[in-house]
C-alpha positions in Angstrom: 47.9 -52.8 16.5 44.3 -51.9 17.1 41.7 -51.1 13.8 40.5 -48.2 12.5 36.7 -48.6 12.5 34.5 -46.7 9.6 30.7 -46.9 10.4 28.7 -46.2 7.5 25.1 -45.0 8.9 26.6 -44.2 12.0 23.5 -43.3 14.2 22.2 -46.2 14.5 25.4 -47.7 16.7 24.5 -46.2 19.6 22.9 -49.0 21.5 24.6 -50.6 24.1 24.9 -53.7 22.5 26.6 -52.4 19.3 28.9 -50.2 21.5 30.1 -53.1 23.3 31.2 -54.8 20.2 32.8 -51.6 18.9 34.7 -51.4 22.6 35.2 -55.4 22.0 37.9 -54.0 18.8 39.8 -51.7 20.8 39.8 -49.1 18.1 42.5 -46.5 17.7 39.9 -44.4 15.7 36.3 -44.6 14.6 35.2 -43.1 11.9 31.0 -42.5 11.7 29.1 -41.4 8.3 25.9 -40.3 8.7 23.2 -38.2 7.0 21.7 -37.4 10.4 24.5 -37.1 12.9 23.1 -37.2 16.4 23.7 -34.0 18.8 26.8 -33.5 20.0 29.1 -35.4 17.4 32.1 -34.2 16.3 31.4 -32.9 12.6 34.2 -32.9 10.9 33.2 -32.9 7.6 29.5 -31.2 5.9 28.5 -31.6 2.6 25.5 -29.6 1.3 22.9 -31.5 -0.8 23.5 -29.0 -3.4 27.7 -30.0 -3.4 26.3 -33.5 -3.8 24.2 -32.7 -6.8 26.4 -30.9 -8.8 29.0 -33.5 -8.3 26.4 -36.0 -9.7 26.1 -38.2 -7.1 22.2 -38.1 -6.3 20.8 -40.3 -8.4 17.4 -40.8 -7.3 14.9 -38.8 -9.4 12.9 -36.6 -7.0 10.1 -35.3 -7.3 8.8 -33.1 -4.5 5.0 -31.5 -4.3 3.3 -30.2 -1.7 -0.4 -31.0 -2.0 -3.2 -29.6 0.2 -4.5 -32.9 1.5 -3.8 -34.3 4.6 -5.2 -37.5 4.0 -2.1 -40.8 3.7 -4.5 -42.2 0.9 -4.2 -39.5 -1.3 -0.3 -39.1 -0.7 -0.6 -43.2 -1.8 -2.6 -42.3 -4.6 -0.6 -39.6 -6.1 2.8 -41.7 -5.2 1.1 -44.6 -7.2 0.0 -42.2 -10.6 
C-alpha cells in the first residue's frame, strides 16, 4: 500500500533532491501546507489571516509601524526599544 505524504512548509520540497525522495515513497497522495504556495498549486483550501485570528490561533504579538526611515539601523533600533 503506498503512503500518504503531508508536507508541512511545502514550498521548500521542490528541489530535485527532495523530489526524488518523495518519488522514492511511491505516494498515493501528497498533501503540501504552505503559507506561500508556489504558482500553479492546486489550492484546495484558503484561510484568511483574519479566520485565523478570530479562531485564536495567532499567537505572536504583532506589532506593525511604518516609520519614515529607510535606514536597517533604525528598524534595529526601534525593534530593540
Amino acid at each position: 500500500m503506498s503512503p500518504t505524504i503531508i508536507l508541512d512548509e511545502g514550498q521548500k520540497a521542490y528541489s530535485e533532491g527532495a523530489q526524488a525522495t518523495i518519488r522514492g515513497f511511491n505516494p498515493s497522495l501528497i498533501v503540501e501546507l504552505s503559507a506561500t504556495p508556489p504558482r500553479g498549486s492546486n489550492i484546495l483550501v484558503n484561510i484568511r489571516c483574519r479566520e485565523l485570528d478570530q479562531e485564536e490561533m495567532i499567537k505572536l504579538d504583532l506589532h506593525v509601524t511604518n516609520r519614515s526611515s529607510t535606514s536597517w539601523k533604525d528598524t534595529l533600533a526601534d525593534s530593540v526599544a
